[in-house]
N, C-alpha and C positions, 0 to 999 in steps of 0.2 A: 442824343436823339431818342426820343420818345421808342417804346419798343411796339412796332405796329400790329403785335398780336391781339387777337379779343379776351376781353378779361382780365388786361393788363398792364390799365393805367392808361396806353397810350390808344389812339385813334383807332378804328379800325382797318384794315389790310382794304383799298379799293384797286379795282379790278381793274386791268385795261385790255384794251382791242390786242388778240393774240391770246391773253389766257384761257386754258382750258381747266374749266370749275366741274368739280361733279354738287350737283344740286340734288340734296335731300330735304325730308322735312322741315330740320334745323331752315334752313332759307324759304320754304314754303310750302304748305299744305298740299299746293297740286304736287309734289313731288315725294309718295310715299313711297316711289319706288322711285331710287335715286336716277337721275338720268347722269351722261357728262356733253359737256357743254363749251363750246367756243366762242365765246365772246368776240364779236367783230365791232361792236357798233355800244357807245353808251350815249343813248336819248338823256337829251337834258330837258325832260318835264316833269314837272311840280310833282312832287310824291309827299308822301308822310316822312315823318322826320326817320330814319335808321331801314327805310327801304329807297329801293332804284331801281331802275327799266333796263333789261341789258337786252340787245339785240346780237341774236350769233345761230350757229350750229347745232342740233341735236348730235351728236357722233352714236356711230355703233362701235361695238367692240373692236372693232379693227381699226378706228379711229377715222372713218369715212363720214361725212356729212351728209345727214340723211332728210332732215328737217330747217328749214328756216325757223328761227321762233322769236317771238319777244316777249320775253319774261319778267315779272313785276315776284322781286326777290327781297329778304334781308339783309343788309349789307353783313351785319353778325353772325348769318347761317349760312356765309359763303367758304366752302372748302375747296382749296387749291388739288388738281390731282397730282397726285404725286406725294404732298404734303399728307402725315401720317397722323391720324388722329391723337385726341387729346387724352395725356394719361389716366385721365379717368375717364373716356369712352374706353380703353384697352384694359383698364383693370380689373379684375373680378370682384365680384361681391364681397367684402371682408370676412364674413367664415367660408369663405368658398377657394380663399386667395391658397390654399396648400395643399387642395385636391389635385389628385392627379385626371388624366383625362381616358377616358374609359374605351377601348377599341371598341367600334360601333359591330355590331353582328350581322352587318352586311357585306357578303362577297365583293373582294375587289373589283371594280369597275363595275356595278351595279349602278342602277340609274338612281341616283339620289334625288337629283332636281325634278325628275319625270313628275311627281304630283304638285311643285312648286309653275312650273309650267303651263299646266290644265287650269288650274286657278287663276293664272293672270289672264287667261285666253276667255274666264267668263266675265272678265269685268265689261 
């Protein structure tokens, strides 16, 4: 049996009604900021050859459905959640691969994300 990873020989992994995808770039542009995603519904209309139309849930972090949406995605830049990225998204840079990791200078429980927040609230 073909191995249904991307990149590897075999077919790519298709989605079914029930999977929850988190969608990043890799799958498409509208998605710089990864959302996740519940697939309920696959529209079969004509696409370009290595994309498809899923219809499902935006979720929030608690995993509550928050959005209806239909999405026009990669079938190659779909990531399962749960499923751990690829050893070379995980790997560091090759002179970088035996640094160690430097304790940040900021007091425990400090707001780190506060300025990452402000910025997605001007878009």
């Amino acid at each position: 049996m073909p191995d249904p990873t991307p990149g590897r020989g075999g077919p790519p992994r298709q989605p079914r009604s029930g999977d929850v995808l988190v969608l990043g770039k890799e799958a498409s542009v509208q998605f710089m900021q990864p959302i996740t995603f519940r697939v309920i519904r696959l529209p079969q209309w004509d696409t370009y050859d290595g994309w498809i139309w899923l219809d499902g849930y935006e979720l929030n972090a608690a995993g509550d459905a928050v959005e209806r949406r239909s999405v026009f995605v990669q079938i190659n830049g779909l990531r399962w959640a749960g499923d751990k990225p690829a050893a070379a998204a995980r790997s560091a840079p090759p002179g970088m691969r035996n640094m160690r990791a430097v304790p940040s200078a900021r007091p425990a429980g400090a707001a780190a994300t506060a300025p990452r927040r402000a910025a997605a609230n001007t878009r």
